[in-house]
C-alpha positions in Angstrom: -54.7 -86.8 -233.8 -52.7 -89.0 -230.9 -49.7 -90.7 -231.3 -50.6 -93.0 -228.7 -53.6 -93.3 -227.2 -53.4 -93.7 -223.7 -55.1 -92.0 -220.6 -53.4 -89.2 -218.2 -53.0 -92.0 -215.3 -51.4 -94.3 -218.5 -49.0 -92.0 -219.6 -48.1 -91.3 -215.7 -47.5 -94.5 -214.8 -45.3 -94.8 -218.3 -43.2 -91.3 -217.3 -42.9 -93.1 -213.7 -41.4 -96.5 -215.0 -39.2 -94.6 -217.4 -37.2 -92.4 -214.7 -37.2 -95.3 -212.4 -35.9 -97.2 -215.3 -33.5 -94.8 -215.9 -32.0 -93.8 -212.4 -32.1 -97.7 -211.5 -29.4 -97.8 -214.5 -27.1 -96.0 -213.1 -26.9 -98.5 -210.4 -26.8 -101.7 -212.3 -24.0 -99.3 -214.4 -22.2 -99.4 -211.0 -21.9 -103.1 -211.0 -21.6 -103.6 -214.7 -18.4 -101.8 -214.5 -16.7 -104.4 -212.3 -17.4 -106.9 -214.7 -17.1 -105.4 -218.2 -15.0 -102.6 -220.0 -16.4 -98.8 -220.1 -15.8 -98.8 -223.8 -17.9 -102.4 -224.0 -20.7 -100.9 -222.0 -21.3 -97.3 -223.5 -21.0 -98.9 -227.1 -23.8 -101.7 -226.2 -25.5 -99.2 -224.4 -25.5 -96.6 -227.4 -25.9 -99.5 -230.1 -29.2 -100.6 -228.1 -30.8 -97.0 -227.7 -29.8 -96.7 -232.0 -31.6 -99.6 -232.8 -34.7 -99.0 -230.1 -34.3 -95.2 -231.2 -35.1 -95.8 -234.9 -37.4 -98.9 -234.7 -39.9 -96.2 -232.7 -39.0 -93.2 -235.9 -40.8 -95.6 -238.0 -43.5 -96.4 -236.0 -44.0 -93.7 -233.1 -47.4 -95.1 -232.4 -46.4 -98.9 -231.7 -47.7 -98.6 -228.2 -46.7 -97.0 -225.0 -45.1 -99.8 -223.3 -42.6 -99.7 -225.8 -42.3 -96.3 -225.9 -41.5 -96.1 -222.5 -38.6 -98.4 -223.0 -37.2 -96.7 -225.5 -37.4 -93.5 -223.4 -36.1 -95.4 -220.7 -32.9 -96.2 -222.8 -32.3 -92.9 -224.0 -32.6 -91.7 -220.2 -30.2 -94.0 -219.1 -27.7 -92.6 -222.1 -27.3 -89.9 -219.5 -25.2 -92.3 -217.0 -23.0 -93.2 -219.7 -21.6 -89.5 -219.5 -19.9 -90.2 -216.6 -18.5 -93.4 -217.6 -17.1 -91.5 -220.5 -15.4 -88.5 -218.2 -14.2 -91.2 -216.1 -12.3 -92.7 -218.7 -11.4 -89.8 -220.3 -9.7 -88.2 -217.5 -7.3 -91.6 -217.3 -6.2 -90.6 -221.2 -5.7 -86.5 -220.2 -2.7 -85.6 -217.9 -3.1 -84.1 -214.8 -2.4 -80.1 -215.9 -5.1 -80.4 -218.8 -7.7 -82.8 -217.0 -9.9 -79.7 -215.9 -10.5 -77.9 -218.7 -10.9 -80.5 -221.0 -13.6 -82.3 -218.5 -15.2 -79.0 -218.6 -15.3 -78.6 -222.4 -16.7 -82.4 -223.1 -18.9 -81.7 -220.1 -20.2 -78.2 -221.3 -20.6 -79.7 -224.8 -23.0 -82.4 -223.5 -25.2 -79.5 -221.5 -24.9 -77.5 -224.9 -26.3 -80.6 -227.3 -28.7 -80.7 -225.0 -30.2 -77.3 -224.3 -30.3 -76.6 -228.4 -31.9 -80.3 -229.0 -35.0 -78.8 -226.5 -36.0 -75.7 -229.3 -35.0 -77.9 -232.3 -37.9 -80.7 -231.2 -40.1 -77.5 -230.0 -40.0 -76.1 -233.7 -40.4 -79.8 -235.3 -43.7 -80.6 -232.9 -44.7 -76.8 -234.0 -44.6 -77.5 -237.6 -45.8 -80.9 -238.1 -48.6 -83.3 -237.1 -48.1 -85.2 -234.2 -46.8 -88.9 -235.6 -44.4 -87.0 -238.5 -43.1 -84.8 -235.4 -42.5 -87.7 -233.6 -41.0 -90.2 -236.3 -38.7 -86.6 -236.6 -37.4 -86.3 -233.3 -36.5 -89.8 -232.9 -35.1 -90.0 -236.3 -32.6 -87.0 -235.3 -32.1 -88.6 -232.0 -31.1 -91.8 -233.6 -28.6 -89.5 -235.7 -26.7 -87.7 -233.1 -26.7 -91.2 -231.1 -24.9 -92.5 -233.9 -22.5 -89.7 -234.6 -22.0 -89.9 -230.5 -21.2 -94.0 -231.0 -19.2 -93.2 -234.1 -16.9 -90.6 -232.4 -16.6 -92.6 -228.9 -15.4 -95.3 -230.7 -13.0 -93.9 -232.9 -11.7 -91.8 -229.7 -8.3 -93.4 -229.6 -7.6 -91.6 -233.0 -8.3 -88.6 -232.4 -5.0 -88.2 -229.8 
């Protein structure tokens, strides 16, 4: 059974619009900062990829055009990173600003590299559209755990 139904040249022209999508946000990121706060853009940014995040858990098989936006969000969560460690490093003095760069940054290549075997096991044990509705439904989670503690950061001082 196929989640979406598409042909090999389909779902290459969708994985081709999705990292173009996503790299092309790092430059309209750029400009969006000179306009708009960091906090203001990584929460609408995060609140967007919940919301797309979630509406394609309940339906993984809506189409693959908007898959591929939703993909293309998520992929563009990645240049919010840097936004973040830019502003964090303004909040962490000078003597500490290394290591704890290093940690946030490590933690992110950490979620990351355990999130690759945790989908691995879900698509292993279930049928394609469960698997599917599972990995975005846990993505959606950890976006929203993300969201919740980025914007309760100035508490946490």
């Amino acid at each position: 059974m196929e989640v979406v139904k598409v042909s090999f040249q389909q779902a290459a022209n969708a994985f081709a619009a999705v990292s173009a999508a996503g790299t092309l946000t790092g430059v309209v990121l750029a400009l969006a900062m000179k306009r708009w706060s960091a906090g203001s853009i990584v929460g609408a940014l995060y609140g967007v990829a919940i919301v797309l995040t979630t509406a394609l858990a309940f339906d993984p098989a809506q189409n693959v055009f908007a898959a591929a936006i939703v993909l293309s969000t998520l992929y563009s969560i990645s240049n919010c990173h840097t936004i973040a460690l830019a502003e964090a490093q303004e909040h962490i003095s000078a003597r500490r600003r290394g290591m704890i760069l290093g940690v946030l940054n490590g933690l992110g290549f950490v979620g990351m590299a355990s999130s690759s075997p945790i989908f691995g096991m879900i698509a292993r044990s279930l049928e394609p559209s469960p698997a599917f509705t599972a990995m975005f439904a846990a993505t959606a989670a950890v976006l929203t755990g993300s969201l919740v503690l980025y914007m309760f950061r100035s508490c946490m001082r």
